[in-house]
Backbone bond lengths (Angstrom), bond angles and torsions (degrees), N, CA, C in turn:
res aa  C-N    CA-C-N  psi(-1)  N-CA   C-N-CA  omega(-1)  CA-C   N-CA-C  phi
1 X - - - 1.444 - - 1.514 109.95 -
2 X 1.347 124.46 166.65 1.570 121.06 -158.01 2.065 85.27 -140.85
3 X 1.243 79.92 123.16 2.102 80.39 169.32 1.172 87.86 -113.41
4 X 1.831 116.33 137.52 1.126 120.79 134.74 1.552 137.08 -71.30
5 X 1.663 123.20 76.07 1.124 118.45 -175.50 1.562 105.59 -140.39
6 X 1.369 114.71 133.81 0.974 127.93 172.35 1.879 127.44 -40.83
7 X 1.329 100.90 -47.25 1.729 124.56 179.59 1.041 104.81 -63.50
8 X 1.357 132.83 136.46 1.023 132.83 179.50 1.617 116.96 -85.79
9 X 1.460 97.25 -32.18 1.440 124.26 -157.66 1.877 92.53 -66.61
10 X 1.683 98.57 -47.19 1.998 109.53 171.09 1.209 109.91 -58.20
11 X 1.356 130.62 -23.35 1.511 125.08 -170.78 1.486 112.79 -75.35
12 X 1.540 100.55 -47.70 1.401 90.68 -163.95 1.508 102.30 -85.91
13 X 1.285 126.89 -11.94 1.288 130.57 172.43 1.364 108.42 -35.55
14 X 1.765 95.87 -63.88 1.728 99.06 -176.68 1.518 110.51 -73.15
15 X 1.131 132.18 -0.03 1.579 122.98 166.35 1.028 109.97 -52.12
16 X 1.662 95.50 -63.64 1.860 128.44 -160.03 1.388 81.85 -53.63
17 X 1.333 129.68 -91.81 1.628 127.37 -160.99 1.537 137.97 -34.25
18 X 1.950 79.92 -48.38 1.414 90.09 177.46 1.318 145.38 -94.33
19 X 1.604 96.92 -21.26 1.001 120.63 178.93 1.887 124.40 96.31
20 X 0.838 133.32 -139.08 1.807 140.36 -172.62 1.362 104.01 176.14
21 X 1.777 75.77 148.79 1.440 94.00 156.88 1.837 124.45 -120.00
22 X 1.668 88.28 -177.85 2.094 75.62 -164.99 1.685 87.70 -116.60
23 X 1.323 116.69 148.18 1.169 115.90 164.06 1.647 119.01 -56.49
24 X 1.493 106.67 163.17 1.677 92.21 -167.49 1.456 113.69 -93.80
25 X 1.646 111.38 6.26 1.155 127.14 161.54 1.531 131.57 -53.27
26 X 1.380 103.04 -30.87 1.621 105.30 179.75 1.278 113.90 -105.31
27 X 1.546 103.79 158.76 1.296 116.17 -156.63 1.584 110.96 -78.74
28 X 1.511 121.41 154.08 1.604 104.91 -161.41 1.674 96.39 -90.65
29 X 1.234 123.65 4.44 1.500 126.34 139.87 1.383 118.24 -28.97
30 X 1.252 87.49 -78.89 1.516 101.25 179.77 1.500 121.93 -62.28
31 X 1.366 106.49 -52.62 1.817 114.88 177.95 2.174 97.41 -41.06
32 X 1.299 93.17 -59.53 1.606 92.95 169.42 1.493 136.90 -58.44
33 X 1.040 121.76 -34.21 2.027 129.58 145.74 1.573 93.99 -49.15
34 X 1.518 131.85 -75.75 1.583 117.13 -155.67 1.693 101.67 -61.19
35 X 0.982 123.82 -37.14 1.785 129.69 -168.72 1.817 109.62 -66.55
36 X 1.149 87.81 -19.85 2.076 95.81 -176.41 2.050 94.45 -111.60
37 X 1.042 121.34 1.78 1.229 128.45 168.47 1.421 117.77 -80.90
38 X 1.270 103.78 -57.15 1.674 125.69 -179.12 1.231 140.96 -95.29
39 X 1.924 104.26 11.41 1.348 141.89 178.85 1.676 97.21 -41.34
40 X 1.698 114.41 113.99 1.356 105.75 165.41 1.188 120.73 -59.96
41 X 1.147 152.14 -11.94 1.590 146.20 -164.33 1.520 89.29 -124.66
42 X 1.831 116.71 123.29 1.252 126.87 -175.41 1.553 130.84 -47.18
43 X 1.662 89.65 -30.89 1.418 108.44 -168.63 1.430 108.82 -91.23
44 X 1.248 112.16 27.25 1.618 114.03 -159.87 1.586 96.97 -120.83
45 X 1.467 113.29 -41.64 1.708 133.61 178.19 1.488 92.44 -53.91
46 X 1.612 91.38 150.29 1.346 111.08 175.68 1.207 101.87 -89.49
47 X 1.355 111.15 147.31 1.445 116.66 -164.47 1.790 98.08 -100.14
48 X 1.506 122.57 178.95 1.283 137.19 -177.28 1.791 114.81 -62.16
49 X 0.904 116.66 -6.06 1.631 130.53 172.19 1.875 102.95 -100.84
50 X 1.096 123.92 -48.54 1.348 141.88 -176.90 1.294 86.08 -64.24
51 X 1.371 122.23 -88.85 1.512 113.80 -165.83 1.197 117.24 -34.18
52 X 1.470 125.07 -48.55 1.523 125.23 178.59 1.314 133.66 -64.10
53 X 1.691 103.77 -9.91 1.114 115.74 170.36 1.445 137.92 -120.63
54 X 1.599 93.25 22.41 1.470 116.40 175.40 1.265 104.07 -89.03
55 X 2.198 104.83 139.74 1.385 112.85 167.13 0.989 131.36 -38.17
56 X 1.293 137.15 -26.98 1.137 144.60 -158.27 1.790 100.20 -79.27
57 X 1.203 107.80 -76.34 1.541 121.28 160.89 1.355 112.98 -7.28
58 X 1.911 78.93 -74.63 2.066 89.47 -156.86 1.704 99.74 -62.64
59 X 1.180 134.14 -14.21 1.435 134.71 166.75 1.348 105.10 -69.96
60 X 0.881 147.73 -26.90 1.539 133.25 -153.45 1.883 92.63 -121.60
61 X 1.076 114.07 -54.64 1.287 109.59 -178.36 2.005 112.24 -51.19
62 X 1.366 124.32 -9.56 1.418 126.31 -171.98 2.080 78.52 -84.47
63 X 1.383 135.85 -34.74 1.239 111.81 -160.11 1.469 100.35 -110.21
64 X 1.105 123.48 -11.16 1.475 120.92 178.05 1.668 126.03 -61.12
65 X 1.156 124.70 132.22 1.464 105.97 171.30 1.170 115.78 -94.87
66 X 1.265 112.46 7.43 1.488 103.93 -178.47 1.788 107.78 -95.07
67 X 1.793 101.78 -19.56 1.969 84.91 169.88 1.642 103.03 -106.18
68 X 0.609 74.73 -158.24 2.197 95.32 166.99 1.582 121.58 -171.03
69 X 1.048 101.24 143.08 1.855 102.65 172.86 1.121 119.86 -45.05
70 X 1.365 124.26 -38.35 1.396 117.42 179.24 1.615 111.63 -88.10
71 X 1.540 142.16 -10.64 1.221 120.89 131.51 0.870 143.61 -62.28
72 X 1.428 136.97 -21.53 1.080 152.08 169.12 1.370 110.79 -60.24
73 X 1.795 100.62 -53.37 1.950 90.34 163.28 1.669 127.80 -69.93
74 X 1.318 76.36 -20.58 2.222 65.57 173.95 1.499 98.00 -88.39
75 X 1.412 150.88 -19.00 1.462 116.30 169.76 1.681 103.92 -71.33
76 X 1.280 109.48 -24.76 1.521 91.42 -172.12 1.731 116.19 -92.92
77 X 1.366 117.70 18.53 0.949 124.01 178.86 1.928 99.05 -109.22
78 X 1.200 102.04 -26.01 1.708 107.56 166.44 1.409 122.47 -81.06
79 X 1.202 132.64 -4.16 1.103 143.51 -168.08 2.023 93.88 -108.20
80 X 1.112 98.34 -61.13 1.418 69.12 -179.60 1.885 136.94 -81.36
């Protein structure tokens, strides 16, 4: 959803409350990585090991040049 309001402080209010929507363009891969990202209750977010080891990631990081498999395994071999 899109508020037109200047405040920032009103914007995210209506996030928090109301919630969003995702365009129907993205993949529910992805809609599912942002939805475990933005979990209102802290303990609910995927944490820095989780993120790195979500499909979404490990798909995109095989074409990216900016990661590689073998960084990706040494943060996730530092994390735990």
């Amino acid at each position: 959803m899109y508020w037109r309001n200047n405040k920032k402080e009103d914007t995210m209010n209506n996030i928090y409350y109301s919630g969003f929507e995702f365009p129907n363009f993205l993949s529910e891969e992805f809609i599912n990585f942002v939805r475990a990202l933005v979990q209102k209750d802290p303990k609910k977010r995927l944490s820095i090991f989780q993120f790195m080891q979500h499909s979404w990631i490990l798909k995109y990081v095989k074409e990216s040049t900016i990661f590689n498999r073998e960084l990706l395994n040494s943060m996730v071999k530092l994390l735990k």
